[in-house]
Steps between C-alpha positions, in 0.01 A plus 500: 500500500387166321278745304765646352721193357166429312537859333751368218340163409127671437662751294716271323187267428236780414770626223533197340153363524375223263226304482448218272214536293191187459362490180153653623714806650689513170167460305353795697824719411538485165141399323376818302866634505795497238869464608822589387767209592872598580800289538824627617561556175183720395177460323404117439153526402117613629235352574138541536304348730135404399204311729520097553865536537547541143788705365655663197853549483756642299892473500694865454379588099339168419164383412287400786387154615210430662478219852422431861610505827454186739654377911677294537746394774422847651631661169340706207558271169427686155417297194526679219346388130735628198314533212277227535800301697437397858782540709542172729737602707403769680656815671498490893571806711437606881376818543618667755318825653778783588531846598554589163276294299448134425838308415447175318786217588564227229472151537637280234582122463768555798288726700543856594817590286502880606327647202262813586239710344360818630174559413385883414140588427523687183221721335617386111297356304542126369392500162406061464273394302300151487689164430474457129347792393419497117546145492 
């Protein structure tokens, strides 16, 4: 009879399963890949995923800017360079491993402030080219 008061809780914890993703798991998952990222809202941008945890990334219709991903505090931090600009504050997010994909979690100056991202794979192409072509 014990048995059976467990029923409930498993299925309530196997529906809503997450896992928090290291940055070697998260490595692993996306390198070689491109994603689509979706707020509430819809599209915010994709990104492609290269090797050495070096990215290229592209808002919704913009040009694309080229970076890295890094640890730390547990988190995956982007730093992105904008046309020759190095970003010095950069983007933290926790990744977070779900039934339905990976969910990436914002954390600002005040911490986790509720913003989400889903991240898609997507088979589109990224058309970037090299920083400062032509120049």
């Amino acid at each position: 009879m014990k048995y059976l008061t467990l029923i409930p809780f498993l299925i309530a914890t196997s529906a809503t399963s997450e896992t928090e993703m290291s940055i070697d798991e998260f490595e692993r998952h996306a390198t070689g890949r491109t994603f689509d990222f979706y707020s509430p809202q819809g599209l915010v941008g994709t990104e492609r995923y290269l090797p050495d945890r070096q990215v290229e990334w592209a808002f919704d219709g913009q040009k694309c800017v080229f970076g890295e991903y890094f640890e730390w505090n547990g988190l995956v931090c982007f730093s992105y360079s904008y046309y020759g600009e190095v970003d010095n504050k950069p983007q933290c997010w926790r990744m977070v491993r779900t039934t339905d994909g990976v969910v990436a979690q914002f954390y600002g100056d005040q911490g986790f402030d509720g913003s989400v991202q889903y991240m898609r794979p997507t088979t589109r192409e990224m058309t970037c080219t090299g920083p400062e072509v032509g120049v």
